[in-house]
Backbone bond lengths (Angstrom), bond angles and torsions (degrees), N, CA, C in turn:
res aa  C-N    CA-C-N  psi(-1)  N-CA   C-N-CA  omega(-1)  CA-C   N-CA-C  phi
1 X - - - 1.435 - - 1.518 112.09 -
2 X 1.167 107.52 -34.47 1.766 111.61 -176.41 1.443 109.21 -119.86
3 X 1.604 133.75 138.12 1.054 137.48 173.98 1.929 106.85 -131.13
4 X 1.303 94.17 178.27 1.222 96.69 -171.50 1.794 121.74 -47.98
5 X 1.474 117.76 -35.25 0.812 128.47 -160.25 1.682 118.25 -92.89
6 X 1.573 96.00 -9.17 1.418 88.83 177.10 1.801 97.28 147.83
7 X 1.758 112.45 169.05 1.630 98.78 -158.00 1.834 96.37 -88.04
8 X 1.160 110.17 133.74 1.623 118.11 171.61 1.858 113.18 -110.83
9 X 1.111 96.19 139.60 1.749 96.63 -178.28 1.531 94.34 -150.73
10 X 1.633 91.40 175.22 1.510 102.24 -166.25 1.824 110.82 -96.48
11 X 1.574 96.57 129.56 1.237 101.87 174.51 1.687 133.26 -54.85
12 X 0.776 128.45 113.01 1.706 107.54 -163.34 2.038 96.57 -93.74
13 X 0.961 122.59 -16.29 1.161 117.94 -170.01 1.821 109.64 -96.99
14 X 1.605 121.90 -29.80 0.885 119.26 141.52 1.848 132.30 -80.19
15 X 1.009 103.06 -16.03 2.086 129.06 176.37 2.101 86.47 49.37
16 X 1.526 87.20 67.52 1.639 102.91 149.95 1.230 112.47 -140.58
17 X 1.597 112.23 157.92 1.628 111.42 -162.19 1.263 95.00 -123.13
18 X 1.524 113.39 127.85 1.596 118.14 152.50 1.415 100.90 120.80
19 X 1.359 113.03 41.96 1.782 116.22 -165.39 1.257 94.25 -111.62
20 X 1.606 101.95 132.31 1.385 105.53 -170.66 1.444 117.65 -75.78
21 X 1.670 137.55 147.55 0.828 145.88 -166.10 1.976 113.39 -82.75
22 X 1.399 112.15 127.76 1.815 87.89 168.50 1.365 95.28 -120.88
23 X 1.535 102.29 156.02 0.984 131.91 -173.62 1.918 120.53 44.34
24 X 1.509 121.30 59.48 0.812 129.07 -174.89 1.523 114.71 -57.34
25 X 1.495 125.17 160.00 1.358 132.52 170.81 1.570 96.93 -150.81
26 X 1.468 85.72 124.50 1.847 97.39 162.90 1.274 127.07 -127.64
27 X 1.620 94.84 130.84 1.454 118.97 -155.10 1.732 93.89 -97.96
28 X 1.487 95.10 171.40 1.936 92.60 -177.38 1.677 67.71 -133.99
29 X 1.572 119.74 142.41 1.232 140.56 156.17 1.386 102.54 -152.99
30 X 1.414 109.13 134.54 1.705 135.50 155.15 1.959 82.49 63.37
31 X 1.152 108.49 52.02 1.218 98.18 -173.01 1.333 161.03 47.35
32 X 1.945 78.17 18.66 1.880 83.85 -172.44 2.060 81.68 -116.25
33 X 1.656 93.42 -179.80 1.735 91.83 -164.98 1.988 76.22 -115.57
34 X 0.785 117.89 149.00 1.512 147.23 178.17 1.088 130.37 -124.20
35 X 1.208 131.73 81.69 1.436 134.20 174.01 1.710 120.88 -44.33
36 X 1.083 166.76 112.93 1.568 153.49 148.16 1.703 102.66 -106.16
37 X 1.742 86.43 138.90 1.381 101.12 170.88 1.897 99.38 -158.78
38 X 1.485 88.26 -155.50 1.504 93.53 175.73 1.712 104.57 -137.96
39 X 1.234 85.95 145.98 2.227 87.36 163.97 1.073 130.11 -80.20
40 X 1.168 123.03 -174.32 1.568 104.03 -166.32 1.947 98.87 -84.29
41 X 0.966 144.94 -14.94 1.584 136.26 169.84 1.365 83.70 -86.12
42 X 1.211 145.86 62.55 1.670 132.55 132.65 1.614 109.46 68.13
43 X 1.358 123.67 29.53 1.131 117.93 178.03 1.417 123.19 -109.85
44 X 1.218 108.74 138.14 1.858 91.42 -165.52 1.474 92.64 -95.84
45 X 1.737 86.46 155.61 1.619 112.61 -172.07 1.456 115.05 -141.22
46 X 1.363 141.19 142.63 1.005 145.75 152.94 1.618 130.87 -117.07
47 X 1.528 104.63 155.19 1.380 98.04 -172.63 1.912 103.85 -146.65
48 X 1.209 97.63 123.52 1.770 111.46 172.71 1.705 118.16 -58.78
49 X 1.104 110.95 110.54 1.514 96.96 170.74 1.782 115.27 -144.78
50 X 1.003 109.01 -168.55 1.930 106.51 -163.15 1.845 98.06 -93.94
51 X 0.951 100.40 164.94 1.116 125.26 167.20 1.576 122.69 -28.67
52 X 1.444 110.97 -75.08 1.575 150.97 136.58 2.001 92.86 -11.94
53 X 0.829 125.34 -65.90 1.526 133.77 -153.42 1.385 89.23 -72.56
54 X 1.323 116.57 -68.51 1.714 130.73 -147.31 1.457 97.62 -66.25
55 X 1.816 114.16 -32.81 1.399 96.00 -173.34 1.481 118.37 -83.71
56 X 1.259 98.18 -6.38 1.762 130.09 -163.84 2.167 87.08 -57.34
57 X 1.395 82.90 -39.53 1.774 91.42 -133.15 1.690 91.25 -80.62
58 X 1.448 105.74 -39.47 1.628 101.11 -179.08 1.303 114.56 -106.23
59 X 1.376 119.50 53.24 1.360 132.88 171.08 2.040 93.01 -133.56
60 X 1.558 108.03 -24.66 1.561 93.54 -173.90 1.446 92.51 -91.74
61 X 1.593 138.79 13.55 1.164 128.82 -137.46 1.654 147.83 35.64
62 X 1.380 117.24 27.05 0.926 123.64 -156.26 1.979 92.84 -91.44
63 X 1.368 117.29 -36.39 1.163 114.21 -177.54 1.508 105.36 -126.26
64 X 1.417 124.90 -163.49 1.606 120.36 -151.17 2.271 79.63 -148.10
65 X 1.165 121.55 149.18 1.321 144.24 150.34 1.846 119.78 -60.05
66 X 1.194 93.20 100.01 1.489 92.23 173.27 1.150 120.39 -84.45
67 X 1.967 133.73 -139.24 1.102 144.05 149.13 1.380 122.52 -44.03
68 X 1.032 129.55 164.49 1.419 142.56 172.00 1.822 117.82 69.32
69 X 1.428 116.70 -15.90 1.222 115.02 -175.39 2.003 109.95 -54.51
C-alpha cells in the first residue's frame, strides 16, 4: 500500500492498484489510521494502514494528521 514515494491504494472506480494518492489526510477512527485523498482524475480514494505506516508517512511529509489523533 505504501512505497517510498508516497501512500498508493487501489482505485475501485478505475479497479487499478498502486495509484498514487494527492494530497493525503490521515484520520484515526475505531482505531484504525485511514488515509483519504484523491487521484489525479479527481477521484476519491482511501487506504487502511498500521500505525507504524501512518506515522511513517507524516513525519516524511508525505501526508498531513487529521481527526482523531
Amino acid at each position: 500500500m505504501a512505497n517510498s514515494s508516497g501512500i498508493t491504494a487501489y482505485s475501485v472506480k478505475t479497479k487499478t492498484k498502486n495509484v498514487p494518492m494527492i494530497d493525503p489526510v490521515i484520520d484515526v477512527k475505531s482505531g484504525r489510521y485511514i488515509a483519504s485523498g484523491k487521484d489525479s482524475a479527481g477521484n476519491k480514494m482511501s487506504a487502511i494502514m498500521s500505525k507504524a505506516t501512518a506515522e511513517q508517512h507524516v513525519k516524511a511529509g508525505n501526508a498531513k494528521k487529521g481527526s482523531g489523533w
